[in-house]
mmJSON file of the N, C-alpha and C atoms, coordinates in Angstrom:
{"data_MODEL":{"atom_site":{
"group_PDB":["ATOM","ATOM","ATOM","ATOM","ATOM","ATOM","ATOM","ATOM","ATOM","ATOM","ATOM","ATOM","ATOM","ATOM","ATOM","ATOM","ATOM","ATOM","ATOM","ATOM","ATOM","ATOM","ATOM","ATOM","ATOM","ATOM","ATOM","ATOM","ATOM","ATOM","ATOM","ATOM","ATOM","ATOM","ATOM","ATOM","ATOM","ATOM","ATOM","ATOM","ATOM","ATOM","ATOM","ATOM","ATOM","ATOM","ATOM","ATOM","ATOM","ATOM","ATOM","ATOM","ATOM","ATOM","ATOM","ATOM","ATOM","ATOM","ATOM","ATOM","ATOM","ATOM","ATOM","ATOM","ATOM","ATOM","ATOM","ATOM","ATOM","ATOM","ATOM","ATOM","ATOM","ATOM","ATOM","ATOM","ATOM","ATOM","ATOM","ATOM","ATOM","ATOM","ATOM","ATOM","ATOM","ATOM","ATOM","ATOM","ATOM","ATOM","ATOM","ATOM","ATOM","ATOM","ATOM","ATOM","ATOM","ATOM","ATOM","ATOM","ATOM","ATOM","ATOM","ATOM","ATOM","ATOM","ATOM","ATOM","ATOM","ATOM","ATOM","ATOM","ATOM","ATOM","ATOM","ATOM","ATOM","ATOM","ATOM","ATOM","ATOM","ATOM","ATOM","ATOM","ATOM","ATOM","ATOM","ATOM","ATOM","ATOM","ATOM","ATOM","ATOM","ATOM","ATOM","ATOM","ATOM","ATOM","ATOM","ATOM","ATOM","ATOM","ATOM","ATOM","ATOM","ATOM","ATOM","ATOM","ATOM","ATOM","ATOM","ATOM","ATOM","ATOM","ATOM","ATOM","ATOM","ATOM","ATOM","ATOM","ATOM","ATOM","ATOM","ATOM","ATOM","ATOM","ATOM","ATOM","ATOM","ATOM","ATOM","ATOM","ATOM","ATOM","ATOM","ATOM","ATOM","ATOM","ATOM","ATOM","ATOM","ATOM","ATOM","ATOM","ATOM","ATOM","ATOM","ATOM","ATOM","ATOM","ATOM","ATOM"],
"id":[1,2,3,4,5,6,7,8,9,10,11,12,13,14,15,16,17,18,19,20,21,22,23,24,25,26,27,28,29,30,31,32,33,34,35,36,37,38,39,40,41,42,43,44,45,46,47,48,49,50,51,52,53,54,55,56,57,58,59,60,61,62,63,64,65,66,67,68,69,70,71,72,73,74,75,76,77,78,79,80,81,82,83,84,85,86,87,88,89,90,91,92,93,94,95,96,97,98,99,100,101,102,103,104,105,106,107,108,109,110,111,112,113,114,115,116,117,118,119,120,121,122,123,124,125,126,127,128,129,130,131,132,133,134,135,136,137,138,139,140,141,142,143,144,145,146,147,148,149,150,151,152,153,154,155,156,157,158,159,160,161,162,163,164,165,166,167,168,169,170,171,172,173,174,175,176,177,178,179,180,181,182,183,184,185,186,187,188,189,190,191,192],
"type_symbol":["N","C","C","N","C","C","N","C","C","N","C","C","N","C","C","N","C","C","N","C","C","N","C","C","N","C","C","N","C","C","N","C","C","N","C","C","N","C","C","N","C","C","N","C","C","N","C","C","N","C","C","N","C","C","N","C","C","N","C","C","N","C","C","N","C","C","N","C","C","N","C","C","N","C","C","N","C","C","N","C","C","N","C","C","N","C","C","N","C","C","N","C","C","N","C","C","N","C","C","N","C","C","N","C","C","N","C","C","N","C","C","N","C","C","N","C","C","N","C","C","N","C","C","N","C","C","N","C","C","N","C","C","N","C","C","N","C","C","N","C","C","N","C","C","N","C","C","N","C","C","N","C","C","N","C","C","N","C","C","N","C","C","N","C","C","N","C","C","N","C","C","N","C","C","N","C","C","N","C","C","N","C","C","N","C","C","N","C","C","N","C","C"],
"label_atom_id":["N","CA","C","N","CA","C","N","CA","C","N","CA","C","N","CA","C","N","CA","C","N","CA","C","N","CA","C","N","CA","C","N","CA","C","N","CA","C","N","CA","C","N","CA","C","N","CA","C","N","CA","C","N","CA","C","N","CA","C","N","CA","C","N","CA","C","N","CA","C","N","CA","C","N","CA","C","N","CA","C","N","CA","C","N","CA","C","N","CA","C","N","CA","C","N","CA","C","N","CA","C","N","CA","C","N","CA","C","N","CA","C","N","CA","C","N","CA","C","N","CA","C","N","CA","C","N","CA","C","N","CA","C","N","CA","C","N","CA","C","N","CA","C","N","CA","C","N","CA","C","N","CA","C","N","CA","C","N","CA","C","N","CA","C","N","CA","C","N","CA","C","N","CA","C","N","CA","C","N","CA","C","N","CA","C","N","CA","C","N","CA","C","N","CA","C","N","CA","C","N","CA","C","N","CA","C","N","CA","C","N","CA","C","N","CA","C","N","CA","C","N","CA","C"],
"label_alt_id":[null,null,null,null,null,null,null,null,null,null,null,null,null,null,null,null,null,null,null,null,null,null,null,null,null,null,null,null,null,null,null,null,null,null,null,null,null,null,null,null,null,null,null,null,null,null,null,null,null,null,null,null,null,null,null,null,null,null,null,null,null,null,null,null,null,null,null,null,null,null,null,null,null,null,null,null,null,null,null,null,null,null,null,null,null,null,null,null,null,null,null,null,null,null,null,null,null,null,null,null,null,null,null,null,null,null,null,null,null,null,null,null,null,null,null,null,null,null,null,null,null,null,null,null,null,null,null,null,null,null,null,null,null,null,null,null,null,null,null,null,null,null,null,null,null,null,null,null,null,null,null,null,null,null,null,null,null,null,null,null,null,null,null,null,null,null,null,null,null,null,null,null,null,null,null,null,null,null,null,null,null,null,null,null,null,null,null,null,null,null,null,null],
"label_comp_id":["UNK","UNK","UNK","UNK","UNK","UNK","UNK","UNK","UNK","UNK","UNK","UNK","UNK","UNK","UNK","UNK","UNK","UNK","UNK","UNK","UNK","UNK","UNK","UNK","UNK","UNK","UNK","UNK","UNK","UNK","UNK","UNK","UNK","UNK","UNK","UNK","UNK","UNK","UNK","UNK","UNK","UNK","UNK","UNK","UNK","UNK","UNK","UNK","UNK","UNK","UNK","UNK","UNK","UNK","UNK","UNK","UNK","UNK","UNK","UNK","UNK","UNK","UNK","UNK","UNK","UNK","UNK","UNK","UNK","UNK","UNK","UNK","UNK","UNK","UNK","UNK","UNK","UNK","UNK","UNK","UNK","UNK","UNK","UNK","UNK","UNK","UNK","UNK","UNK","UNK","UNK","UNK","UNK","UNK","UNK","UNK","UNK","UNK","UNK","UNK","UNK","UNK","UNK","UNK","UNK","UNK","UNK","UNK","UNK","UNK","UNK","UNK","UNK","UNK","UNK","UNK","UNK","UNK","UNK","UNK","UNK","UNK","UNK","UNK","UNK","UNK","UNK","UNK","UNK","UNK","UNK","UNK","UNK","UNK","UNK","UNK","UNK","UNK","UNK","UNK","UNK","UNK","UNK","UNK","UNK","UNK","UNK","UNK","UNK","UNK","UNK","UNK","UNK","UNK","UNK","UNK","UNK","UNK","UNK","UNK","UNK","UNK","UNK","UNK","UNK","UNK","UNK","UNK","UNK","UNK","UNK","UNK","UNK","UNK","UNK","UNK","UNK","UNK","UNK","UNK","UNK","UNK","UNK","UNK","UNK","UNK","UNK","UNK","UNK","UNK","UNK","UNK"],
"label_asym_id":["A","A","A","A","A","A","A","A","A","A","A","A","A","A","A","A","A","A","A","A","A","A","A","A","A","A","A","A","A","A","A","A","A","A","A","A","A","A","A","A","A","A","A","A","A","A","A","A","A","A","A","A","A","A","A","A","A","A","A","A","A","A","A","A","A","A","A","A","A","A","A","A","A","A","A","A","A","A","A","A","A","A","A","A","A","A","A","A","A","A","A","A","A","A","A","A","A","A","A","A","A","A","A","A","A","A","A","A","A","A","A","A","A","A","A","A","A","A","A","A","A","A","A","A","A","A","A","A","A","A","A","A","A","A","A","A","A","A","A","A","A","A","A","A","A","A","A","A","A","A","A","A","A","A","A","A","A","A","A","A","A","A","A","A","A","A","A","A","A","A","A","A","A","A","A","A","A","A","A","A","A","A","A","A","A","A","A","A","A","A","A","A"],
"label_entity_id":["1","1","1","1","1","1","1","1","1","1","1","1","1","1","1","1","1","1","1","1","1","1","1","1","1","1","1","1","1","1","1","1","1","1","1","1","1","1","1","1","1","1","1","1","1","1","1","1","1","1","1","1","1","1","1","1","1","1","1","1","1","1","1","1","1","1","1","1","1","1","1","1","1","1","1","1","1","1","1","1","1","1","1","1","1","1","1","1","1","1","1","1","1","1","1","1","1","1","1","1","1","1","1","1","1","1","1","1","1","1","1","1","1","1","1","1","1","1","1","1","1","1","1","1","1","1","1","1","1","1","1","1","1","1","1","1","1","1","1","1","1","1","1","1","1","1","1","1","1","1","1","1","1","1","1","1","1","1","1","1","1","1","1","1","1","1","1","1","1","1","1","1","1","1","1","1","1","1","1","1","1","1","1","1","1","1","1","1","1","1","1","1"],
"label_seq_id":[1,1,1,2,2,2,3,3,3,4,4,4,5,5,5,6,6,6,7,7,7,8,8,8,9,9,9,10,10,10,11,11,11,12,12,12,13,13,13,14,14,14,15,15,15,16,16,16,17,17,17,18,18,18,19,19,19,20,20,20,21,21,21,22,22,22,23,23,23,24,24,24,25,25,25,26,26,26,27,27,27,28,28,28,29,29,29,30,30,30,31,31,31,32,32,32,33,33,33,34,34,34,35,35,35,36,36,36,37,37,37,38,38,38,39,39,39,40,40,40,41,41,41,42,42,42,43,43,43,44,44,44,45,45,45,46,46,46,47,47,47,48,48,48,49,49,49,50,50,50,51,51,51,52,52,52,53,53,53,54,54,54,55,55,55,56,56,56,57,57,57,58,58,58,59,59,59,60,60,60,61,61,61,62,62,62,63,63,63,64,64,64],
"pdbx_PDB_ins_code":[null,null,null,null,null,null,null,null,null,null,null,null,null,null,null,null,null,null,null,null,null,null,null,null,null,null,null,null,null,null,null,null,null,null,null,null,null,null,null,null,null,null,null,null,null,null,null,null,null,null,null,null,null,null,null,null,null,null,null,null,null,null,null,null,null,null,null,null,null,null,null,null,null,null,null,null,null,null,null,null,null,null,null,null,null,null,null,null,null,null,null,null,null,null,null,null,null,null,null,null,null,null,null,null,null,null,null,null,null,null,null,null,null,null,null,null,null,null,null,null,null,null,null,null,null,null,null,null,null,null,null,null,null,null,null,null,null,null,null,null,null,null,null,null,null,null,null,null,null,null,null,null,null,null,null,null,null,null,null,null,null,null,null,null,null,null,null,null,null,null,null,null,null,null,null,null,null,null,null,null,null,null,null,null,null,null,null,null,null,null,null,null],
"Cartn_x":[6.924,7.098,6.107,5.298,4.287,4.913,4.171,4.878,4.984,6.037,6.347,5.748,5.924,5.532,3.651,2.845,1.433,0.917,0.503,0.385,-1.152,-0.945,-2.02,-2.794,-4.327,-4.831,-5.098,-5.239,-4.992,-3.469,-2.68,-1.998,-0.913,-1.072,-0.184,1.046,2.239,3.675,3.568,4.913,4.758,5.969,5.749,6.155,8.021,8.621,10.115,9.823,11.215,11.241,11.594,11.658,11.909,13.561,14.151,15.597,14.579,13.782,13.471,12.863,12.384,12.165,13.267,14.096,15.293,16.053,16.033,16.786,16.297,14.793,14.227,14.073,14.275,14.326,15.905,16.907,18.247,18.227,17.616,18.012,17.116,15.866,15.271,16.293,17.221,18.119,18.747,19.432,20.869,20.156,19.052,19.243,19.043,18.275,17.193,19.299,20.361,21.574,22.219,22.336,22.941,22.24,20.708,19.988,20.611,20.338,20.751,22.244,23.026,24.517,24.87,24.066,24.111,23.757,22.365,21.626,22.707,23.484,24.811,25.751,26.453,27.346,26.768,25.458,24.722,24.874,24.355,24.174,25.852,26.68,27.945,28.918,29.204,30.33,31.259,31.838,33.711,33.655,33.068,32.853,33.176,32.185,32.345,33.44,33.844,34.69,36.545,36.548,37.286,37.28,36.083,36.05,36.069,36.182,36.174,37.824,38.479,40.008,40.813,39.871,40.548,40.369,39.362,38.932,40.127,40.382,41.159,42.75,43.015,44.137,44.326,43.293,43.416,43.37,42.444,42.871,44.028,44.966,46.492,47.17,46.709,48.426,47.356,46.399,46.145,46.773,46.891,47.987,47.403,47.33,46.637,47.144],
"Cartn_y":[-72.778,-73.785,-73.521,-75.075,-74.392,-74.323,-73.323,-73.621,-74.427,-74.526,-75.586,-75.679,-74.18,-74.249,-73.984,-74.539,-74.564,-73.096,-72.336,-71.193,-71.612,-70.978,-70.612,-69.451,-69.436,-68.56,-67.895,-66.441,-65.981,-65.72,-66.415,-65.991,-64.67,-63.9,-62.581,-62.79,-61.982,-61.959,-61.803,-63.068,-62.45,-60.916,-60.162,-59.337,-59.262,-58.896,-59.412,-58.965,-60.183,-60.359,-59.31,-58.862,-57.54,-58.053,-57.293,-57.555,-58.266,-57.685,-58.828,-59.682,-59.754,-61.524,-62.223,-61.4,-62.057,-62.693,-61.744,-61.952,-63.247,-62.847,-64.514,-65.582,-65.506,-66.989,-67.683,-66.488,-66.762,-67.235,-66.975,-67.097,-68.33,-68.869,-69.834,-70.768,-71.124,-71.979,-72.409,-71.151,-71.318,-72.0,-71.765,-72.507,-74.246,-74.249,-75.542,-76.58,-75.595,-76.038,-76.429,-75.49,-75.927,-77.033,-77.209,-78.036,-79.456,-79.955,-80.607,-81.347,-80.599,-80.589,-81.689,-80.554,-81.224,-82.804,-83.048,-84.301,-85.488,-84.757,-85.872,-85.953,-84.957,-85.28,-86.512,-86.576,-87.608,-88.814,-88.388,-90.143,-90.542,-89.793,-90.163,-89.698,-90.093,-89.348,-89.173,-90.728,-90.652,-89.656,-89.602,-88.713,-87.154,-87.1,-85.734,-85.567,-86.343,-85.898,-85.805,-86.189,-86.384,-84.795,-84.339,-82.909,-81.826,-82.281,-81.417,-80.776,-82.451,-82.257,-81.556,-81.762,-81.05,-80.047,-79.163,-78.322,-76.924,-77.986,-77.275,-77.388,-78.38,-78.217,-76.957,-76.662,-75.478,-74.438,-74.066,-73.38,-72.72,-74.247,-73.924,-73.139,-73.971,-73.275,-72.162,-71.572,-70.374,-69.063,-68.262,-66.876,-66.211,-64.867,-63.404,-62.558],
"Cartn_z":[-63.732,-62.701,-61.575,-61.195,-59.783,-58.702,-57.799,-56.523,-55.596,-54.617,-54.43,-53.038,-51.952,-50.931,-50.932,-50.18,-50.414,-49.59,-50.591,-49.783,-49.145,-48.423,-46.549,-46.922,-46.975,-46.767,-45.971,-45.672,-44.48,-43.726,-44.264,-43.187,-43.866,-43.055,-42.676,-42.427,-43.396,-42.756,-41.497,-40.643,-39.061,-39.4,-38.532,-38.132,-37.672,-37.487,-37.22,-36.054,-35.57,-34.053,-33.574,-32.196,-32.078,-30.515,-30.317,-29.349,-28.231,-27.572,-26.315,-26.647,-27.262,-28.102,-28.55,-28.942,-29.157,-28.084,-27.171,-25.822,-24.755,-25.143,-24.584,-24.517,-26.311,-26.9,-26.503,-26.672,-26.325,-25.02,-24.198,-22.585,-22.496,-23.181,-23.021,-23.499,-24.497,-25.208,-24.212,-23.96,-22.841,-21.629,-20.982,-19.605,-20.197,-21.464,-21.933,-21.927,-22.441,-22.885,-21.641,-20.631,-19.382,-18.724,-18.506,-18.233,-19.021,-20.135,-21.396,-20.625,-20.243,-20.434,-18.552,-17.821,-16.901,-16.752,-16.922,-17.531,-18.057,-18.832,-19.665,-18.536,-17.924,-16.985,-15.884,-15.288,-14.527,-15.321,-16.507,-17.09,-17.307,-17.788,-17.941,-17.302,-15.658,-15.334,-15.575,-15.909,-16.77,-17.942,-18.766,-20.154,-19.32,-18.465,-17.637,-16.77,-16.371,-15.491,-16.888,-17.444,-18.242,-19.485,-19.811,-20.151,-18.84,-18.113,-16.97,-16.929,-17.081,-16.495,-17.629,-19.469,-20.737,-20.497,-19.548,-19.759,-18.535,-17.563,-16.727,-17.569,-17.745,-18.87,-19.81,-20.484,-20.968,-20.535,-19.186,-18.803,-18.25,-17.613,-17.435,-18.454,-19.729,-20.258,-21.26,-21.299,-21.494,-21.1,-22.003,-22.013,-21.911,-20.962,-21.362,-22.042],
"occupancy":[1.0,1.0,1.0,1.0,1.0,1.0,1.0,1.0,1.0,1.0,1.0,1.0,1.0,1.0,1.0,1.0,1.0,1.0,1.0,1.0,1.0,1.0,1.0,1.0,1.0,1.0,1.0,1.0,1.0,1.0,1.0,1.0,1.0,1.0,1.0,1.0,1.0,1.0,1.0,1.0,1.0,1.0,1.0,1.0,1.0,1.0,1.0,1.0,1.0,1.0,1.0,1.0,1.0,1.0,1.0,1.0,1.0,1.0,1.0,1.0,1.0,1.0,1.0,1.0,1.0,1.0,1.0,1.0,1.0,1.0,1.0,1.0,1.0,1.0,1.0,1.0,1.0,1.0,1.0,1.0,1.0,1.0,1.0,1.0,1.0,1.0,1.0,1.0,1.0,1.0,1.0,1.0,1.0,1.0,1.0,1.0,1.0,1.0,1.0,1.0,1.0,1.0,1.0,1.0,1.0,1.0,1.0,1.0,1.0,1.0,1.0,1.0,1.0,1.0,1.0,1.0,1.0,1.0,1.0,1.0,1.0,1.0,1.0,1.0,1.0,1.0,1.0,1.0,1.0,1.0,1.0,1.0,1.0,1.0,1.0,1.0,1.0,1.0,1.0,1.0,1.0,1.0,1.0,1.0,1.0,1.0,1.0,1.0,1.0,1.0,1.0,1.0,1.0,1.0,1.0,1.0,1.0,1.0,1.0,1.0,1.0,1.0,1.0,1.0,1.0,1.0,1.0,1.0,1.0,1.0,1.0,1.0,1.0,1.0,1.0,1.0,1.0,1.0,1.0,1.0,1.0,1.0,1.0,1.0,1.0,1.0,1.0,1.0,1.0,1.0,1.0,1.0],
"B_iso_or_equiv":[0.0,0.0,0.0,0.0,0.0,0.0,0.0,0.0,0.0,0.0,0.0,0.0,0.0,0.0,0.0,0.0,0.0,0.0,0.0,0.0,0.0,0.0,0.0,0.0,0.0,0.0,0.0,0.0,0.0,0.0,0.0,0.0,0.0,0.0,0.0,0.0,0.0,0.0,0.0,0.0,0.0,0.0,0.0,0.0,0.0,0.0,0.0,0.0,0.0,0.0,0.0,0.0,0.0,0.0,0.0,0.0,0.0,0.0,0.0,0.0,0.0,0.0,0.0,0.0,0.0,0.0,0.0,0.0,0.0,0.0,0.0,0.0,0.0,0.0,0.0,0.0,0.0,0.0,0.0,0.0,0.0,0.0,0.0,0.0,0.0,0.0,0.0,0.0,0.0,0.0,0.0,0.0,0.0,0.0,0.0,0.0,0.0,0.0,0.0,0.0,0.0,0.0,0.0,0.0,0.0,0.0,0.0,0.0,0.0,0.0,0.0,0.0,0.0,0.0,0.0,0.0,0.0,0.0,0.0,0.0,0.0,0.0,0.0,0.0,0.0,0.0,0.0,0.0,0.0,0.0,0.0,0.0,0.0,0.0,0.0,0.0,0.0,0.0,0.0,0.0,0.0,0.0,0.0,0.0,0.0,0.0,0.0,0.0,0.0,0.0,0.0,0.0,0.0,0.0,0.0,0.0,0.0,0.0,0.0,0.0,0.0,0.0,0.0,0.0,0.0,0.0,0.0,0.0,0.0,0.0,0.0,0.0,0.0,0.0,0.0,0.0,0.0,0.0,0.0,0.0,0.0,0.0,0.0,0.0,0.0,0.0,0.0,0.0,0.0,0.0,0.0,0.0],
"pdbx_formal_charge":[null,null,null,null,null,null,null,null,null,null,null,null,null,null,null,null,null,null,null,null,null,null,null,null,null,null,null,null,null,null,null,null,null,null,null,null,null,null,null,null,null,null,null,null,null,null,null,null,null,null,null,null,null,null,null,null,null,null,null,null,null,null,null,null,null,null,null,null,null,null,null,null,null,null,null,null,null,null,null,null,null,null,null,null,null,null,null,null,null,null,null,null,null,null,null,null,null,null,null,null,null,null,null,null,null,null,null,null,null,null,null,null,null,null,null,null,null,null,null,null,null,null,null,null,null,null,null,null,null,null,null,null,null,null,null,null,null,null,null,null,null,null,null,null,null,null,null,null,null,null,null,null,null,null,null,null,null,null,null,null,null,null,null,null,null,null,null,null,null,null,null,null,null,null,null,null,null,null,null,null,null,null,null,null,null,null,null,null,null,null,null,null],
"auth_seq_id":[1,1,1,2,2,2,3,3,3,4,4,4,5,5,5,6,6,6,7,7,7,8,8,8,9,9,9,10,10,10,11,11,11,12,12,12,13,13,13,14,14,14,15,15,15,16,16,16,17,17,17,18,18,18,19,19,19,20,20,20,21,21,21,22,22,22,23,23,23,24,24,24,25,25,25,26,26,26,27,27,27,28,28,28,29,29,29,30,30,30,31,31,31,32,32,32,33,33,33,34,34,34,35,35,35,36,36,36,37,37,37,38,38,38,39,39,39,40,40,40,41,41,41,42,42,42,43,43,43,44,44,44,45,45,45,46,46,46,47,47,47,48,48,48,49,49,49,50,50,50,51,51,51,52,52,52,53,53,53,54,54,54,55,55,55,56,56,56,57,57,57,58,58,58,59,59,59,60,60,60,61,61,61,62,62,62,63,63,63,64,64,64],
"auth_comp_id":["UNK","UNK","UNK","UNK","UNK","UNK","UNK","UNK","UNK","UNK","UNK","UNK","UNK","UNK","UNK","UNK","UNK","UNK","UNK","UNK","UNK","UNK","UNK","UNK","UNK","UNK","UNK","UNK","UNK","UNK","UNK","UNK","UNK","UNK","UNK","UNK","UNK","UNK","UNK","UNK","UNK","UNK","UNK","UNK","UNK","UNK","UNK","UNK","UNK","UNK","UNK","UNK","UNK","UNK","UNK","UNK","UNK","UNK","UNK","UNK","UNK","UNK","UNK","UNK","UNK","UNK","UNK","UNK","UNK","UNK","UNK","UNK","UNK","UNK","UNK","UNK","UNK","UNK","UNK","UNK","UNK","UNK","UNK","UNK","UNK","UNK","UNK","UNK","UNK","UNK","UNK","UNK","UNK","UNK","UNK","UNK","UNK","UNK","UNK","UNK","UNK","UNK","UNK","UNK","UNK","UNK","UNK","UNK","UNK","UNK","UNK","UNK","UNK","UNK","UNK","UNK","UNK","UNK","UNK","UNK","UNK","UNK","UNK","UNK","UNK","UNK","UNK","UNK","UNK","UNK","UNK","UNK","UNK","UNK","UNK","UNK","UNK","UNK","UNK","UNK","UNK","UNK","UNK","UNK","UNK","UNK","UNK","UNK","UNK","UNK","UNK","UNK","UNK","UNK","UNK","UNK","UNK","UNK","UNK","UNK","UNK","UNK","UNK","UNK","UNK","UNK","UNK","UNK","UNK","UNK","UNK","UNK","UNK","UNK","UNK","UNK","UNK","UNK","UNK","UNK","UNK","UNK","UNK","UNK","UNK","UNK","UNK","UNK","UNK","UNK","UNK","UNK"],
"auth_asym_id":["A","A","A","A","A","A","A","A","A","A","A","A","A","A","A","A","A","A","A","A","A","A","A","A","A","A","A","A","A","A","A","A","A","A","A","A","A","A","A","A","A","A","A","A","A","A","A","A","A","A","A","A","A","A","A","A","A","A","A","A","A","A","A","A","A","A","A","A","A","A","A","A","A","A","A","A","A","A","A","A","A","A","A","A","A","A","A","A","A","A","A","A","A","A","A","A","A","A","A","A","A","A","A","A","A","A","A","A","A","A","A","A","A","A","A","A","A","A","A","A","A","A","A","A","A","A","A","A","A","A","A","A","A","A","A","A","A","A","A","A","A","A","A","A","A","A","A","A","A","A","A","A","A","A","A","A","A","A","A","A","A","A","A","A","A","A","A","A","A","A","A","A","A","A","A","A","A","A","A","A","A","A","A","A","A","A","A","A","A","A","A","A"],
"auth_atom_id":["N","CA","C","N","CA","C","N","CA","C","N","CA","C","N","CA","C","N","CA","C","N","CA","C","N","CA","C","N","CA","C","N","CA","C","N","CA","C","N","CA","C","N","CA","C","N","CA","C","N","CA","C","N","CA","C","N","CA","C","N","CA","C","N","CA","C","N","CA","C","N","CA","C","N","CA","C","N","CA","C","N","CA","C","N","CA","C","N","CA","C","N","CA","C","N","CA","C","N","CA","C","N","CA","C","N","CA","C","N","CA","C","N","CA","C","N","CA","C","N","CA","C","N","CA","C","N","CA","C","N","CA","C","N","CA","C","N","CA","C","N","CA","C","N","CA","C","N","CA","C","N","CA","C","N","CA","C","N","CA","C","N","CA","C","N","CA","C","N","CA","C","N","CA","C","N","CA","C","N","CA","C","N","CA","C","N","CA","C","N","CA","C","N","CA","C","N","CA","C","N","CA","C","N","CA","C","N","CA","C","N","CA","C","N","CA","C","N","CA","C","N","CA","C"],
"pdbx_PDB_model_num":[1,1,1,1,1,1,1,1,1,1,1,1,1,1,1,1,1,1,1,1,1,1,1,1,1,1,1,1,1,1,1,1,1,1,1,1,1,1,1,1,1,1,1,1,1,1,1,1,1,1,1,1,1,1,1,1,1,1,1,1,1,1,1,1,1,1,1,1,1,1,1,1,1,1,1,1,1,1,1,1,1,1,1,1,1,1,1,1,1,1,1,1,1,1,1,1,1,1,1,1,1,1,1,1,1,1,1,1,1,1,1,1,1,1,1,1,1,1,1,1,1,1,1,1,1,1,1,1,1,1,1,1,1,1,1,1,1,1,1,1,1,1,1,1,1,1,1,1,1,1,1,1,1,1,1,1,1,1,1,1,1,1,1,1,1,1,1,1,1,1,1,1,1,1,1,1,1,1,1,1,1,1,1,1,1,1,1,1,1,1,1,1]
}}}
């Protein structure tokens, strides 16, 4: 069977990521997510304000 992916000349395994690369890409997500999240609450306040109030709900009847 041929292959399917077109191999690349030249190119070299990358290398594995190493923890602060890891850590960066993670922290780049998360703000890109909070950013993202906020953005929706503006365009939709009822939607937002309405997960806001599920959200304190649960926190009520949450147990430690």
């Amino acid at each position: 069977m041929a292959d399917t992916q077109p191999s690349r000349e030249g190119d070299a395994p990358e290398p594995p990521e190493t923890a602060a690369q890891r850590r960066a890409r993670r922290a780049q997500f998360l703000r890109d997510l909070v950013e993202a999240r906020a953005l929706r609450d503006r365009v939709q306040p009822r939607r937002a304000r309405a997960a806001r109030m599920r959200q304190q709900m649960r926190m009520r009847t949450f147990r430690w």
